[in-house]
N, C-alpha and C positions, 0 to 999 in steps of 0.2 A: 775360245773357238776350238770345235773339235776337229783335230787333225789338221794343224796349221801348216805341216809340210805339203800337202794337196792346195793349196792355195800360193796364185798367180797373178801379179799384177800386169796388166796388160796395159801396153802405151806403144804410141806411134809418136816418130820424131820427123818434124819440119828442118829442112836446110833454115841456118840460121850463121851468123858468124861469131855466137857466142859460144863457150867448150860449155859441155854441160860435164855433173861430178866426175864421171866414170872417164872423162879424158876427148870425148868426142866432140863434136860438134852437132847442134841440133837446137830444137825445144820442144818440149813434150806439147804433144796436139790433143787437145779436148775432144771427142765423139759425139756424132750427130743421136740423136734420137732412131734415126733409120738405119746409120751406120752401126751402132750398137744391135739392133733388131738382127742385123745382118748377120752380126758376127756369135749372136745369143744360137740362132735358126744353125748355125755352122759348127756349133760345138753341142749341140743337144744330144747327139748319140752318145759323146765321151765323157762328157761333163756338165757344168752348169755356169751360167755368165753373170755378173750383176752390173748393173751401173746405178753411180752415186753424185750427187754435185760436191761441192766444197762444204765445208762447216758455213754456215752464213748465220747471223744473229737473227731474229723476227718478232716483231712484238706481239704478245698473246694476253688476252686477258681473259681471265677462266671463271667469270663470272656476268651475270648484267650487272653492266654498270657501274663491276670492279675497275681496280685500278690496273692497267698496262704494267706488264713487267718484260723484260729480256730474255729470251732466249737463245741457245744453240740448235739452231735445228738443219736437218741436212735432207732434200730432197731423194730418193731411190727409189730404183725398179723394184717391180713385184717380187722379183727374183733374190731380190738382197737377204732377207733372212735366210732365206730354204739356200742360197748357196754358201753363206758362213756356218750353216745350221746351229744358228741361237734359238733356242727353242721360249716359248710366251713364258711366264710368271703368272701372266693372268688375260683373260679373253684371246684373242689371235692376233696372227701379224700377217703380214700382205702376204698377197699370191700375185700372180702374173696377172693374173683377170681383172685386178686391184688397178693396174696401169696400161690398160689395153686403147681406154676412149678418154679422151681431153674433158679434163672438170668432172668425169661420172662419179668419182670415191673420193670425196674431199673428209678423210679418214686421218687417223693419226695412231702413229704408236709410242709412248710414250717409255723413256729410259725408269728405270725401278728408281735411284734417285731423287728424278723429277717428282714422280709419284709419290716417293716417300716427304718430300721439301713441299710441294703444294698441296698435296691432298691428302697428309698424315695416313698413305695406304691407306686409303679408304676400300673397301673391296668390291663398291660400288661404282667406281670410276668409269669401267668400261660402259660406255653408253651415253657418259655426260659429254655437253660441247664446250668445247673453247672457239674461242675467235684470236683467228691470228692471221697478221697483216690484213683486217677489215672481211676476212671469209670465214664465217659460221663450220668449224671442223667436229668432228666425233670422234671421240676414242674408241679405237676397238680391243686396243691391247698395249699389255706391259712388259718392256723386255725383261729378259732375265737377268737378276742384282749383276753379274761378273761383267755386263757386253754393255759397253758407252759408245760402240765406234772404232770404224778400226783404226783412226788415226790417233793413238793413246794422250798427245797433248792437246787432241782438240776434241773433249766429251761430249757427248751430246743428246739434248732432253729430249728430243722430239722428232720425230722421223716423219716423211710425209710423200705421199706419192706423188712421184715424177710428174705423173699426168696431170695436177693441178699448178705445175706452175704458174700458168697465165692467170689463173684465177687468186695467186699468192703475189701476184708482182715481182715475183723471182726474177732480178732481170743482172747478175752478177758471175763475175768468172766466165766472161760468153768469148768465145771470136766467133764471128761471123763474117759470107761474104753472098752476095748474091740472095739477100734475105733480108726480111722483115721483122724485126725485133720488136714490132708492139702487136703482132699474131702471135697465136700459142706457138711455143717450140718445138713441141713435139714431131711436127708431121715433116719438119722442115730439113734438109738434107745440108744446106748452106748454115747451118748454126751447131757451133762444137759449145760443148755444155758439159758435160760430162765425163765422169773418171771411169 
């Protein structure tokens, strides 16, 4: 990542009666989809914002009629490459316009690894589909060999736009309150999802 001193994690803590590391008390609160938009709209003149889910497993299979295999793959905003600026290996990686509307880019970008383990770098990749978790996706792009994730013990093959959750059966790592968890996520202000 270039210039990892410019880079900020941002969290908000609920009262809780447990201490969290630093000594306090609290627990870190997951962000809504709008509450993110909010705070993305607030920092545009100085900086740039992303949101990510957790590492989550999903099954993909990269063929008809191939066999299912496991992956790591991790939901994020358009915003998530252009604000670590990982730049492609090969085809593109999302934009903001990527995550705008629910189910429009059911897109993928896939880690160089991944690409290297299943598809022998093939330099045809971008454009072929996988199906993972029972949704027909597209590759558009290969990240660059050094960038798996910024969470270093949790790598990960597969990236996928926020906006398709409901369409991926994403339904893990949520609190929610005053909300519907079998509608898409996005639009909804009562469901924390989000790092």
């Amino acid at each position: 990542i270039d210039r990892p001193g410019e880079l900020f994690l941002l969290s908000e803590t609920a009262p809780d009666q447990a201490t969290d590391t630093q000594g306090g008390t609290g627990r870190l609160v997951r962000f809504s989809y709008p509450r993110f938009r909010q705070m993305e709209e607030s920092v545009a003149a100085r900086g740039m914002l992303a949101a990510m889910t957790r590492v989550v497993q999903f099954t993909v299979r990269t063929s008809n009629g191939g066999a299912s295999s496991a992956v790591q793959a991790q939901l994020v905003s358009g915003s998530y490459f252009g604000t670590l600026r990982v730049p492609a290996a090969l085809g593109r990686l999302f934009t903001p316009e990527d995550t705008r509307q629910i189910d429009a880019h059911p897109w993928a970008v896939i880690s160089h690894g991944y690409w290297q383990r299943q598809f022998a770098a093939t330099p045809d990749v971008v454009g072929r589909q996988i199906v993972v978790n029972g949704t027909a996706i597209t590759i558009v792009g290969v990240a660059e060999a050094a960038f798996t994730g910024v969470w270093t013990e949790t790598p990960v093959d597969l990236w996928l736009p926020l906006s398709i959750q409901h369409a991926l059966h994403y339904r893990m790592n949520v609190s929610a309150s005053n909300s519907d968890l079998r509608q898409p996520w996005m639009p909804q202000n009562g469901i924390g999802w989000l790092n």
